[in-house]
Backbone as CSV, one residue per row, in Angstrom:
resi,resn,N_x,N_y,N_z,CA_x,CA_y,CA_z,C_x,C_y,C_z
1,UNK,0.833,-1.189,0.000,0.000,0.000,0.000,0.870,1.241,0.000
2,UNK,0.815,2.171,-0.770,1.291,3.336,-0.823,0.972,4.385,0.135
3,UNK,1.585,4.949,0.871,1.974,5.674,2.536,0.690,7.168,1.614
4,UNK,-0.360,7.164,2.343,-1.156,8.757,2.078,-0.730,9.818,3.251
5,UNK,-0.435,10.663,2.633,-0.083,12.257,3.766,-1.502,12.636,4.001
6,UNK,-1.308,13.653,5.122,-2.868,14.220,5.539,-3.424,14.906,3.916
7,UNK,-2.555,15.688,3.494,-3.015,16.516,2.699,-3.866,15.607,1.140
8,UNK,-3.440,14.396,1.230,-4.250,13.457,0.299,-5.363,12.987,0.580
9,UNK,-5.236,13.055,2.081,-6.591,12.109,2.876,-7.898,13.393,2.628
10,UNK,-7.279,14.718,2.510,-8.406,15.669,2.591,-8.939,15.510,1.257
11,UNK,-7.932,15.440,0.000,-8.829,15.449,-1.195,-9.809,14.223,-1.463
12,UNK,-9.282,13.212,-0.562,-10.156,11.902,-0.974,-11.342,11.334,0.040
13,UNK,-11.159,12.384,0.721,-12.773,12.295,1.705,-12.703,12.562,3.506
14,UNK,-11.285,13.347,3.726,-11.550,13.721,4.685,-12.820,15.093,5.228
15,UNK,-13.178,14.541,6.537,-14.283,15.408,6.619,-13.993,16.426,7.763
16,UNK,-14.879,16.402,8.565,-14.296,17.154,9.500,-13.210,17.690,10.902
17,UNK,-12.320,18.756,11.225,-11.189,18.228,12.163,-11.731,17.620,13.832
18,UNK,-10.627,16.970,13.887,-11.216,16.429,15.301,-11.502,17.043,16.393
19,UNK,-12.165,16.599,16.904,-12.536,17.366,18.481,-11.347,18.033,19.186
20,UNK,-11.666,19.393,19.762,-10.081,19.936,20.033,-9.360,19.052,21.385
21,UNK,-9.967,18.317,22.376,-10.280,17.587,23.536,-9.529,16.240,23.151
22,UNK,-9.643,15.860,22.101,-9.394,13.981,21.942,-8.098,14.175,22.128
23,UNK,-7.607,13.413,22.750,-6.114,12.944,23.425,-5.649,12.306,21.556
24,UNK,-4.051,12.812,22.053,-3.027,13.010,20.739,-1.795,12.642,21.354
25,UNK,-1.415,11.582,21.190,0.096,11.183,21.555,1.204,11.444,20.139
26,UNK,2.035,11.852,20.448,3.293,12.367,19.895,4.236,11.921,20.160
27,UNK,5.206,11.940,19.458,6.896,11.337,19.389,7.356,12.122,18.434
28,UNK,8.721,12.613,18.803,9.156,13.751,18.082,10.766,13.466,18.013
29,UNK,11.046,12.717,16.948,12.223,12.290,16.746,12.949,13.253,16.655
30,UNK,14.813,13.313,17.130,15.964,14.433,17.210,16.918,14.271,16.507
31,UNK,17.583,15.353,15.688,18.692,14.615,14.853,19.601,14.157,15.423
32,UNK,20.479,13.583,14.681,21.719,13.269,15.045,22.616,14.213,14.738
33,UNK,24.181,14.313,15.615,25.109,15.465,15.607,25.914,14.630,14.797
34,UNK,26.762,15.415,14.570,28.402,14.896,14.315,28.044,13.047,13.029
35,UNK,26.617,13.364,12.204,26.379,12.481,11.122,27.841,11.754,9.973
36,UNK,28.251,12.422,9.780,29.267,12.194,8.960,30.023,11.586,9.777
37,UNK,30.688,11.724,10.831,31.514,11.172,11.656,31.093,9.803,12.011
38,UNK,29.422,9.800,12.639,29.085,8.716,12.514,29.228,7.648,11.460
39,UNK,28.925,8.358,10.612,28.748,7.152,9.292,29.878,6.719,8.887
40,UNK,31.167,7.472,9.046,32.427,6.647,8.618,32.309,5.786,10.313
41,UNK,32.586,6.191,11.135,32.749,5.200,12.087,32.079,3.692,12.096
42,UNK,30.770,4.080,11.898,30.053,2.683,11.514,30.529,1.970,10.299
43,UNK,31.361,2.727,9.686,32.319,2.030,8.291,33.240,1.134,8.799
44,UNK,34.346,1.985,9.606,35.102,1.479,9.986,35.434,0.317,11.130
45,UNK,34.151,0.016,11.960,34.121,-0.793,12.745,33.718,-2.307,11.933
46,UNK,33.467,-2.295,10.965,32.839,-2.938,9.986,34.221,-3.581,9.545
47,UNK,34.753,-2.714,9.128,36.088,-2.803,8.145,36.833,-3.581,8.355
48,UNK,37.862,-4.942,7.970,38.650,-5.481,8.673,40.332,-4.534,8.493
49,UNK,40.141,-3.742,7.464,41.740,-3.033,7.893,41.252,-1.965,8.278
50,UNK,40.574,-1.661,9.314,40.894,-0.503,9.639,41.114,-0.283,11.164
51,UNK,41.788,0.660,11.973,42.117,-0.141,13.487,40.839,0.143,13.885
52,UNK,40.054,0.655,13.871,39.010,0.722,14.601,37.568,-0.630,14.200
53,UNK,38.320,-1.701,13.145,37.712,-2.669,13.238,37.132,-3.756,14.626
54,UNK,35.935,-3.697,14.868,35.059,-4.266,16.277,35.493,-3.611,17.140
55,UNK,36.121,-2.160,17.114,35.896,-1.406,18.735,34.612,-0.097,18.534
56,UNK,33.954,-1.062,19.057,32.320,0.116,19.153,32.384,0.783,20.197
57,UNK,31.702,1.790,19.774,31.717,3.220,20.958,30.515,2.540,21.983
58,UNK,30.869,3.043,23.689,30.012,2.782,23.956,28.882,3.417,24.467
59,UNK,27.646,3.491,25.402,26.716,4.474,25.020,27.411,5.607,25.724
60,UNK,27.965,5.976,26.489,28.645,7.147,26.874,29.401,8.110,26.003
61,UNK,29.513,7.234,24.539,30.724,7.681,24.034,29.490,8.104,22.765
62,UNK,28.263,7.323,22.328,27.620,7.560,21.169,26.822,9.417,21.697
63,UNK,26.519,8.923,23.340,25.510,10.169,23.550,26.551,11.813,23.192
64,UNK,27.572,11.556,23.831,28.798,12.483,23.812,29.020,13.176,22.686
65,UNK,29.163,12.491,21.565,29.607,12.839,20.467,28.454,12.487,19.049
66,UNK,27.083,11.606,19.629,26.465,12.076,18.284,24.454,12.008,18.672
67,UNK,24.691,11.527,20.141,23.136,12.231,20.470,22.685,13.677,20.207
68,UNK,21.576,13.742,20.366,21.512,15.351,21.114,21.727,15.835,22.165
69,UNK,22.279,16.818,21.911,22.944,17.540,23.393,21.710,18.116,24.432
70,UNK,22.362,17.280,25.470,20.780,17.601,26.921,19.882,19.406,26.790
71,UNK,20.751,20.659,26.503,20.056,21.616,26.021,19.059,21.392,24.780
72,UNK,19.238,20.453,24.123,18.777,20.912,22.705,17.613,19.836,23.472
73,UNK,17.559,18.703,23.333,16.097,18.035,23.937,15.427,18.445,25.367
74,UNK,16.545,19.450,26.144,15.851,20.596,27.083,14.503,21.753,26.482
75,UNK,15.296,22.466,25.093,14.340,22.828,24.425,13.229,22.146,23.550
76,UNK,13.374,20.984,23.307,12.137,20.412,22.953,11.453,20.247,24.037
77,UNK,11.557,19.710,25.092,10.795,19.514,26.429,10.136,20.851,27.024
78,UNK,10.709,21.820,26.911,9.879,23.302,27.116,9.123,23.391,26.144
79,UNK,9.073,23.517,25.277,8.640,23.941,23.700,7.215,22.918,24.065
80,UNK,7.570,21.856,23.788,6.295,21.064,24.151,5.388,21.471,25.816
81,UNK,6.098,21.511,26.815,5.362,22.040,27.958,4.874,23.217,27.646
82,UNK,5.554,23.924,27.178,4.623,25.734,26.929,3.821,25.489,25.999
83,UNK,3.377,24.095,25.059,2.252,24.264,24.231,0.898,23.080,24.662
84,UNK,1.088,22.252,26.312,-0.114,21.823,27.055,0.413,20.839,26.774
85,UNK,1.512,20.279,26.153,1.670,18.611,26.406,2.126,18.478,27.560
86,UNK,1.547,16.270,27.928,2.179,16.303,29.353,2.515,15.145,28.856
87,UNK,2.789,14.168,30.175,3.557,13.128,30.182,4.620,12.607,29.440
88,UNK,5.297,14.080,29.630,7.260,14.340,28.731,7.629,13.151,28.952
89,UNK,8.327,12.672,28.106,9.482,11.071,28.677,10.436,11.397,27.297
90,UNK,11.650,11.738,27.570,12.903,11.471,26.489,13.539,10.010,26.856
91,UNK,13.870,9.366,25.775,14.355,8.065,25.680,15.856,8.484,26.056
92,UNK,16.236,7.011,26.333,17.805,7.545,27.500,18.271,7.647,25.974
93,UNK,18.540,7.069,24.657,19.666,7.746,24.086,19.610,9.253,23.617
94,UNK,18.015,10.168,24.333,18.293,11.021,23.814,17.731,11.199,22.482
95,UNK,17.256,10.481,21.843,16.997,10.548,19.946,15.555,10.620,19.866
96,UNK,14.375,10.395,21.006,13.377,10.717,20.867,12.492,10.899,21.919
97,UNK,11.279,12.156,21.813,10.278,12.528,23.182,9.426,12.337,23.023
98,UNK,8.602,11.447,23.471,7.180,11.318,23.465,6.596,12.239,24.539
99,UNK,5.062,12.755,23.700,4.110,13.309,24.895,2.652,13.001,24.727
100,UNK,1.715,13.608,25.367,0.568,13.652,25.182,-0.238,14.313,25.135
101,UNK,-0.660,14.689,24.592,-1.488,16.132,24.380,-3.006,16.141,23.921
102,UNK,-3.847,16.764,23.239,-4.817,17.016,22.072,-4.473,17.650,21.223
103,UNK,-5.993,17.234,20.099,-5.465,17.474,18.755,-5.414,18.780,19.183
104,UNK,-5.957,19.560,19.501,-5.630,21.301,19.930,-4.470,21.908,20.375
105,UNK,-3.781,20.787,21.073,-2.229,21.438,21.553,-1.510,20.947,20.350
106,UNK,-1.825,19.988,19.341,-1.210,19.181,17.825,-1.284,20.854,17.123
107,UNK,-2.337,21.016,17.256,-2.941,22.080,16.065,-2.101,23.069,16.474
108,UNK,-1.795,23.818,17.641,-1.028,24.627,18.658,0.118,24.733,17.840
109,UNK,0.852,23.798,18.412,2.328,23.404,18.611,2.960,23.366,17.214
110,UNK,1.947,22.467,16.173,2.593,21.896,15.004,2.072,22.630,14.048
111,UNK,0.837,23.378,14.016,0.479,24.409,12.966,-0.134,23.553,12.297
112,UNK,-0.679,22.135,12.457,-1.517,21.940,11.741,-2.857,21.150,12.193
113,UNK,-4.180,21.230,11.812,-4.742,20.373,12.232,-5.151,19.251,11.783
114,UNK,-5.734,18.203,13.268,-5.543,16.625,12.522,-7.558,16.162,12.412
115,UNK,-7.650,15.990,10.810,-9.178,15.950,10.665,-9.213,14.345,10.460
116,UNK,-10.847,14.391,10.704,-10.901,12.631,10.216,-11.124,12.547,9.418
117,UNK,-11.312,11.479,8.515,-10.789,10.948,7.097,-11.997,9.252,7.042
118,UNK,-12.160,9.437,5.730,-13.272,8.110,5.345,-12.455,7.542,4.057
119,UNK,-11.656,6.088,3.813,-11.318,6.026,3.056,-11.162,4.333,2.655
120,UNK,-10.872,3.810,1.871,-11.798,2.203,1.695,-11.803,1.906,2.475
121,UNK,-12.960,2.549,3.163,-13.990,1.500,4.283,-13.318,2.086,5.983
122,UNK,-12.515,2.489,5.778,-11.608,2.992,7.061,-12.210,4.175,7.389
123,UNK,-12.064,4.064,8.511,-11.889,5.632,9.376,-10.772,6.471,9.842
124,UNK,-10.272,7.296,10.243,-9.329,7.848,10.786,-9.083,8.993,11.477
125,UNK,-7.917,9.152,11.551,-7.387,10.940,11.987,-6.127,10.895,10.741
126,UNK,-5.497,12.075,10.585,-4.366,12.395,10.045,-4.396,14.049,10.014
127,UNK,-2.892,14.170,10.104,-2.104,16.242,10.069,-3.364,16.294,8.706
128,UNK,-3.788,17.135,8.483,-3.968,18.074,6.879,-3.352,19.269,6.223
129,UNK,-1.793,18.564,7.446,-0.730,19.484,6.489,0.698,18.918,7.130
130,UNK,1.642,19.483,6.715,2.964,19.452,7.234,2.895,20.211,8.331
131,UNK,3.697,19.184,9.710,4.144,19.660,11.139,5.240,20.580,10.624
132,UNK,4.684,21.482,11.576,5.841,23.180,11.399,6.553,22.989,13.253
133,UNK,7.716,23.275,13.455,7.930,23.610,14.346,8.975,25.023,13.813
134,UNK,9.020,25.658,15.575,9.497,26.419,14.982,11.146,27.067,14.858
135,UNK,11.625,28.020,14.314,12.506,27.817,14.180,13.659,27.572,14.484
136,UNK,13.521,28.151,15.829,14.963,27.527,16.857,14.889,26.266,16.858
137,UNK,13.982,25.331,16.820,13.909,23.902,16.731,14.106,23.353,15.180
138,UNK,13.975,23.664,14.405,14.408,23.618,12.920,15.670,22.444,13.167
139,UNK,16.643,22.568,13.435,17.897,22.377,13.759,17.934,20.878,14.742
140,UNK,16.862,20.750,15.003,16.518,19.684,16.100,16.081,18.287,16.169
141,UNK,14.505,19.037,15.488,13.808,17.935,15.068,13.696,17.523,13.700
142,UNK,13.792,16.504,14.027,13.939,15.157,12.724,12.444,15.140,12.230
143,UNK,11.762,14.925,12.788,10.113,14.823,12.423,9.377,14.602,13.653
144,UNK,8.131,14.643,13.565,7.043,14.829,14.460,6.204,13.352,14.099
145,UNK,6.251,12.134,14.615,5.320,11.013,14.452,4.218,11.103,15.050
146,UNK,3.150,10.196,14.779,2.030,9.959,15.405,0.735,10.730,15.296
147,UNK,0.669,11.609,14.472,0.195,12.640,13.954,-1.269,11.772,12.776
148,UNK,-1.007,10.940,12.686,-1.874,9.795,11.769,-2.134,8.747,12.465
149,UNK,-3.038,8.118,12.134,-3.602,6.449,12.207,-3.865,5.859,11.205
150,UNK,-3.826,6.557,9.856,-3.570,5.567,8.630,-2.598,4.415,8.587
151,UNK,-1.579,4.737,8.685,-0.274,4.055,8.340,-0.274,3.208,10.231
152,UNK,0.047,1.954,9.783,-0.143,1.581,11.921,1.524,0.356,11.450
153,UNK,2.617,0.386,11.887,3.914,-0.957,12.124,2.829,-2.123,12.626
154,UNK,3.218,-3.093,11.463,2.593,-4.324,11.755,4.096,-5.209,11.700
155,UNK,3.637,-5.871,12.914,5.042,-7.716,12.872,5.053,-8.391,11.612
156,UNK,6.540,-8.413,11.518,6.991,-9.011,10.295,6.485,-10.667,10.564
157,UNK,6.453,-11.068,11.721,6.530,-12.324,12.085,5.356,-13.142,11.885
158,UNK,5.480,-14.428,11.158,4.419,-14.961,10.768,4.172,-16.125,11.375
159,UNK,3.905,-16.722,12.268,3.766,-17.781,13.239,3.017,-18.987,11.691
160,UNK,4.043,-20.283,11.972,3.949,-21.281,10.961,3.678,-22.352,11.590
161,UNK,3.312,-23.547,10.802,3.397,-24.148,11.791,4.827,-25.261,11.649
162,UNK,4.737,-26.110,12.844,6.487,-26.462,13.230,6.880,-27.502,12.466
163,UNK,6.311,-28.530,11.127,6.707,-29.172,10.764,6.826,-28.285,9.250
164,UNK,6.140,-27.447,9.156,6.536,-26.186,7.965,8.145,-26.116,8.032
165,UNK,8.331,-25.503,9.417,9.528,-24.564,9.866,10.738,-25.686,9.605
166,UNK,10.751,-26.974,10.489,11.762,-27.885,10.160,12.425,-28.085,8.708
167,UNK,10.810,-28.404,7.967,11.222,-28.427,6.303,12.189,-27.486,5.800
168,UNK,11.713,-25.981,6.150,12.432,-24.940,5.450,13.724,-25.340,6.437
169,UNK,13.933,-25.054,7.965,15.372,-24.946,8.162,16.280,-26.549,7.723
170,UNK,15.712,-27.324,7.234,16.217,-28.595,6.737,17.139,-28.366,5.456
171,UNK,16.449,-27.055,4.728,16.525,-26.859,3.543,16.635,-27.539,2.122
């Protein structure tokens, strides 16, 4: 299935925006620093000539030099409190904040609002536009998830049954 943005869901039968009240959970992914550095490093640990072949950084050493720095997900954590989200939680590496809010503090915060949507046979929510933050955060955030219920991560995992499984690992 091909991924629909809010702004598609409106031409194809979204109707009206949601209640300003309905609870809106968010996750607001952070960039990464020092990218380039990363990416050869993850080269080189890889690498068998290179000395830094199998010596991985460890998390002290990834947050240090390519998390976000505790100010910068300080200002996402205000930014979000001064716009009515609660139940802040940053993940220990640092790379992402979940909160909780309504679509009204969504609409607030992100500049856009999230309408419901009728589409084969489905119901929904989704943005009916691109999340804006603003610009001191530009620099920050990676993207704004959760903003939809179209699109939902389903398990790759397909439970078989066990004389299936033998066959195949028999090969």
């Amino acid at each position: 299935k091909p991924f629909v943005t809010g702004p598609q869901l409106l031409a194809r039968g979204a109707t009206n925006e949601v209640a300003p009240g309905q609870t809106a959970d968010v996750l607001i992914s952070l960039k990464l620093r020092n990218e380039a550095t990363l990416k050869a490093l993850a080269h080189d640990v890889n690498d068998p000539r290179s000395p830094h072949y199998r010596k991985y950084p460890t998390s002290e050493q990834f947050l240090a030099d390519h998390a976000p720095t505790q100010a910068q997900v300080d200002a996402v954590v205000r930014y979000l409190r001064q716009n009515g989200f609660i139940d802040i939680d940053v993940a220990p590496n640092r790379l992402l904040v979940s909160a909780r809010g309504t679509a009204g503090t969504v609409k607030a915060a992100f500049n856009t609002p999230l309408v419901h949507y009728q589409l084969a046979g489905r119901s929904g929510f989704a943005n009916s536009g691109k999340a804006q933050v603003p610009r001191a955060l530009g620099g920050i955030v990676c993207s704004v998830l959760g903003l939809q219920n179209v699109a939902r991560a389903r398990p790759m995992l397909r439970v078989g049954d066990v004389a299936e499984a033998r066959t195949l690992a028999a090969g």
